[in-house]
C-alpha positions in Angstrom: 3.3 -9.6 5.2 4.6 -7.1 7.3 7.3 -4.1 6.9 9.2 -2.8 9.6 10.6 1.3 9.7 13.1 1.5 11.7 15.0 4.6 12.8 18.7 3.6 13.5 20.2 5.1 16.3 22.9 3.6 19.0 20.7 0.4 19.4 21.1 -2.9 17.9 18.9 -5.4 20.1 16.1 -3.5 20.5 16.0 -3.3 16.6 16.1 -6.9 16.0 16.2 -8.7 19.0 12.4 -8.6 19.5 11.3 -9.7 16.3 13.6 -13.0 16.2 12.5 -13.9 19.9 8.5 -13.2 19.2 8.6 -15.4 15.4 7.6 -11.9 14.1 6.8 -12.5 10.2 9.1 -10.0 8.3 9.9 -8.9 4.9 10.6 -5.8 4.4 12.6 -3.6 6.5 13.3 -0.1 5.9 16.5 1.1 8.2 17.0 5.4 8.6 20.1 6.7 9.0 20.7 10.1 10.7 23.5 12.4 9.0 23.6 15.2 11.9 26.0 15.0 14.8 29.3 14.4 15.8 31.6 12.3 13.1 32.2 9.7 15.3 27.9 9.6 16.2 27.2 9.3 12.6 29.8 6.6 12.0 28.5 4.7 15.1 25.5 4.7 13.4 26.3 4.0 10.2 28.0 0.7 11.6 25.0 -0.5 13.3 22.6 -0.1 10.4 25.2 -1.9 8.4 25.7 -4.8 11.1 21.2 -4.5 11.2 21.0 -4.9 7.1 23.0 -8.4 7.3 21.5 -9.7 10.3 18.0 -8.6 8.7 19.0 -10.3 5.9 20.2 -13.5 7.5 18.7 -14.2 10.7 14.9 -13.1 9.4 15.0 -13.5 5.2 13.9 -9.7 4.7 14.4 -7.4 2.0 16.4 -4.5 3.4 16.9 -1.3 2.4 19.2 2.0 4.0 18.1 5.3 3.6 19.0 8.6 4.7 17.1 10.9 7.4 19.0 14.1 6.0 18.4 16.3 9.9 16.9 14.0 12.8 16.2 17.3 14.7 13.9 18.5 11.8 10.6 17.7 13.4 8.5 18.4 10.1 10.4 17.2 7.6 10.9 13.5 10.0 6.9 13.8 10.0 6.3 14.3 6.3 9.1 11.8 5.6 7.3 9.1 8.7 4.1 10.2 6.7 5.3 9.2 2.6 6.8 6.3 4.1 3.7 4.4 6.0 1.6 5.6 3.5 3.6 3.7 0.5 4.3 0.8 2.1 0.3 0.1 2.7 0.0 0.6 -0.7 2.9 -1.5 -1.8 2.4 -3.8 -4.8 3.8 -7.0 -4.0 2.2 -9.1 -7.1 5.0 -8.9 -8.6 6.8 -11.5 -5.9 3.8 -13.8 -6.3 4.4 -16.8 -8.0 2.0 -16.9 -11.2 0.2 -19.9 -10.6 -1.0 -18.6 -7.5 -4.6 -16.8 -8.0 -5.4 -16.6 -4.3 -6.0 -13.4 -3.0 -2.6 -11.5 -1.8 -1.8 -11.1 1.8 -2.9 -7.1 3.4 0.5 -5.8 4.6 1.2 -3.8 7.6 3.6 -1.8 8.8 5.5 -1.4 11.6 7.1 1.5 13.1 9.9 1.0 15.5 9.8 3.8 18.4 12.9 2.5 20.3 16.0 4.2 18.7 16.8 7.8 17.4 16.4 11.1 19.0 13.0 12.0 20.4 11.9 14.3 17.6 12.2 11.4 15.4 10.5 9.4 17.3 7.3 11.3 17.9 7.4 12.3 14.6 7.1 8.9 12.9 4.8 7.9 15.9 2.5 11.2 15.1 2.2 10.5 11.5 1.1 6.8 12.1 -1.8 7.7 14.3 -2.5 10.9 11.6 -2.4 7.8 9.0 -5.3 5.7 11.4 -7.4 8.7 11.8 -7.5 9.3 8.0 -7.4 5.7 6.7 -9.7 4.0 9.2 -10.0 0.5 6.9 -6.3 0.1 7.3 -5.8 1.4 10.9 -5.4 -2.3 12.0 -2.7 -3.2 9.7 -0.5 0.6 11.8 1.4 -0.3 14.8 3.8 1.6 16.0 6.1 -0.5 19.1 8.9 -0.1 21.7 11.3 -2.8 23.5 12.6 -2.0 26.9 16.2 -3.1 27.1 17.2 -5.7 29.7 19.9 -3.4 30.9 21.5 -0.1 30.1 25.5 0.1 29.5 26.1 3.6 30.7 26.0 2.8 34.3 28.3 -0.9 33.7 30.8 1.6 31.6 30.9 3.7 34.4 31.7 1.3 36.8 34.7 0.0 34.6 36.1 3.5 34.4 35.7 3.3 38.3 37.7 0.5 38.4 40.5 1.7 35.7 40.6 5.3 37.7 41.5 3.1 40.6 44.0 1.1 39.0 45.8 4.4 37.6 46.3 5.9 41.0 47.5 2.7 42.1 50.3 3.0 39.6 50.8 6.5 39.9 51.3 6.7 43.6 53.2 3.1 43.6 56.6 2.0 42.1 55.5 0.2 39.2 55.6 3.1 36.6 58.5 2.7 34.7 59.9 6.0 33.7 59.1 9.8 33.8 57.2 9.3 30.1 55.1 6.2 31.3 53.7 8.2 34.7 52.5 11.2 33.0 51.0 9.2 30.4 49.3 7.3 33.3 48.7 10.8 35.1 47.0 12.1 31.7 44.6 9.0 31.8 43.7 9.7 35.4 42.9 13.2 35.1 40.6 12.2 31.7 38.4 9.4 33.5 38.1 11.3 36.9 36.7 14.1 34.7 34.7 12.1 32.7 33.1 10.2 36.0 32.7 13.5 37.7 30.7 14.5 34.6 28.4 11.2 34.9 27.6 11.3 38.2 26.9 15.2 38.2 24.6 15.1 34.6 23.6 12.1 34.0 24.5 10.5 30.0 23.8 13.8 28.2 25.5 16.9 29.1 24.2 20.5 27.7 21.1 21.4 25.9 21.8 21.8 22.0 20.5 24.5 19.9 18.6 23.7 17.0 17.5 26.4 14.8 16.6 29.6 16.9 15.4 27.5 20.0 16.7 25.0 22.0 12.8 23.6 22.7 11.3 21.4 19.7 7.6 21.7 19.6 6.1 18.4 19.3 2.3 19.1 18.2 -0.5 16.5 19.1 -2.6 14.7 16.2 -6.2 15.5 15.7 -8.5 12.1 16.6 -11.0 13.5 14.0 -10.3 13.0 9.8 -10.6 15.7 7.6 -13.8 16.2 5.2 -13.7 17.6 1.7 -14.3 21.2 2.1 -12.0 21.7 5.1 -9.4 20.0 3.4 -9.7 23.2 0.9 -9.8 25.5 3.5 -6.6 24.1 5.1 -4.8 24.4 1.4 -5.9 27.7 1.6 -4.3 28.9 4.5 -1.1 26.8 3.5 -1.0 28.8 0.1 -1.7 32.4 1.6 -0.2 32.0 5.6 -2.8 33.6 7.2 -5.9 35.7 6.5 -6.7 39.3 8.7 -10.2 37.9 8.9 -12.6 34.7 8.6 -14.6 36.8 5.8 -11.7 37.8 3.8 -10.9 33.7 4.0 -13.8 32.8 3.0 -14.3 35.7 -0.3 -10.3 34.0 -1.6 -12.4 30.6 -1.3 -15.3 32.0 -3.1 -13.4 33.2 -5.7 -11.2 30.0 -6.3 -14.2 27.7 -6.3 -16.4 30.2 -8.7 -18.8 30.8 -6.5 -21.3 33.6 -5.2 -19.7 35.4 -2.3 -23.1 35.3 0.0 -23.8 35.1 3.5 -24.8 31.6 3.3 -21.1 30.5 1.4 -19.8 32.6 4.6 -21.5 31.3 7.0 -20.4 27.6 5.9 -16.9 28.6 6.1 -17.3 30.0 9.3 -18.4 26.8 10.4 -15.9 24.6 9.3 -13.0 27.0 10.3 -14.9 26.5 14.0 -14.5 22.8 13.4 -10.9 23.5 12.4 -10.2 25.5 15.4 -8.8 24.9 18.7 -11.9 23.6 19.5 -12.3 21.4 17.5 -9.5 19.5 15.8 -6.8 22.1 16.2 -5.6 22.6 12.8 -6.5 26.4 12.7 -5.4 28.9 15.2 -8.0 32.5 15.7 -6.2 35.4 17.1 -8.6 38.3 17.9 -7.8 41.4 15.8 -10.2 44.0 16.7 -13.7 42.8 15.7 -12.2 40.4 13.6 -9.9 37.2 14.1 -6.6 36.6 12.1 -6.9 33.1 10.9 -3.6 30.9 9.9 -2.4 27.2 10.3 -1.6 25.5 13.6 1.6 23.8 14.0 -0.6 20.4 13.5 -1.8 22.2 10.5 0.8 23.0 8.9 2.3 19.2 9.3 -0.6 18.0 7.7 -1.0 20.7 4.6 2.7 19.9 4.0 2.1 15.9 4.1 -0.8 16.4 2.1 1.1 18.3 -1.0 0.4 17.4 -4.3 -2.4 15.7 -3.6 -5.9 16.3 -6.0 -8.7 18.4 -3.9 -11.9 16.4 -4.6 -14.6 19.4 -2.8 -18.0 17.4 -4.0 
């Protein structure tokens, strides 16, 4: 049984197409909608996850459900939703569709995460938090895949060559006898000057124009996934650092630990959280950054760090 994630953007093949041409076995599809960007962006959108839900429905006989992705330029909050998400639908229930009589043991499902559509952020997000999910759940990393579909051609260049041809065309008439009135040639002239722009545009920057500003920066930092899983008592030590921000010093970390756990504050408690903040640190699996600060070193959360605190949220600390 297999569900499939998939991040709606300006595609429709490279959502579906795949799947019906490679006899994939779906049931489940889960389509995310961005809300952030032009009005006519999000409508375009909106019409092809529509047009996906039917065709899901119809062509391939999977439940399908729309959802919303609030900001697809929020980086973290596309991580912790990519994160919820995977994590669920491995866990997923589906007794409840089997038919009664049948006492065989249910089908594992897996998910699939479609890398193809959406803005970038989005997409490394979701593709993060599925390798996160493998490191941490290494029984069920075969049943994780995260995909892409090269198109078989890109539009942008045909539509540019049909706005080649219509520019054409309107200087044709406007510097012929076929216009028909003084209202008909400026309307034609209006057309002209819009399309040369637009192809001057093309040619000069490509599809995109600009760099957008998103928060305070225009750069979105897309941090890299540790290969290594977490153990019990670093997992507490990474809580830690999400609950206070940052510490002035390893030792004053590791006496806020002491005290939450109950324990002696000795050199020997100190010296083991010294050594798993080592193995936290940037060299080791990059969850924990160390600034020098004097003699000592300011301790606080990586970017990675912080994803994985905030994914992690709610859940019971089991330090045994």
């Amino acid at each position: 049984m297999q569900t499939h994630i998939v991040p709606v953007g300006f595609d429709y093949d490279r959502m579906i197409a795949p799947l019906i041409r490679d006899q994939f076995d779906v049931d489940r599809v889960i389509l995310l909608e961005g809300t952030v960007g032009s009005e006519a962006n999000v409508e375009y959108s909106r019409n092809i996850a529509r047009k996906l839900e039917q065709d899901f429905k119809n062509l391939l006989g999977a439940e399908t459900v729309r959802e919303k992705l609030t900001d697809v330029y929020d980086y973290d909050a596309a991580f912790e939703r990519a994160f919820d998400l995977i994590n669920a639908e491995l866990d997923r229930d589906d007794a409840g569709d089997r038919d009664d009589a049948d006492d065989s043991p249910p089908d594992e499902r897996e998910v699939w995460v479609n890398l193809c559509s959406m803005p970038r952020p989005v997409s490394f997000a979701f593709a993060t938090a599925a390798h996160s999910i493998m490191v941490e759940r290494q029984a069920d990393r075969d049943r994780i895949h995260t995909y892409y579909t090269a198109p078989e051609k890109y539009l942008e260049t045909e539509l540019a060559e049909e706005l080649r041809a219509t520019r054409d065309l309107l200087r044709e008439l406007r510097d012929g006898d076929a216009l028909a009135g003084e209202e008909t040639a400026d309307r034609v002239g209006d057309r002209l000057g819009t399309t040369t722009d637009l192809l001057e545009e093309f040619d000069e920057r490509g599809t995109t124009i600009g760099a957008k500003r998103i928060g305070d920066s225009h750069v979105i930092e897309l941090p890299v996934a540790s290969f290594q899983n977490v153990k019990p008592f670093e997992e507490l030590v990474l809580f830690t650092l999400g609950e206070h921000g940052e510490f002035e010093s390893v030792s004053e970390l590791a006496k806020t630990l002491a005290d939450e756990l109950n324990e002696e504050y000795t050199d020997s408690f100190r010296s083991k959280v010294i050594y798993n903040v080592d193995r936290l640190g940037p060299g080791g699996k990059g969850y924990i950054e160390r600034e020098e600060h004097g003699k000592s070193y300011r301790t606080s959360l990586s970017r990675i760090g912080q994803l994985w605190v905030r994914a992690h949220a709610g859940e019971e600390r089991d330090i045994a």
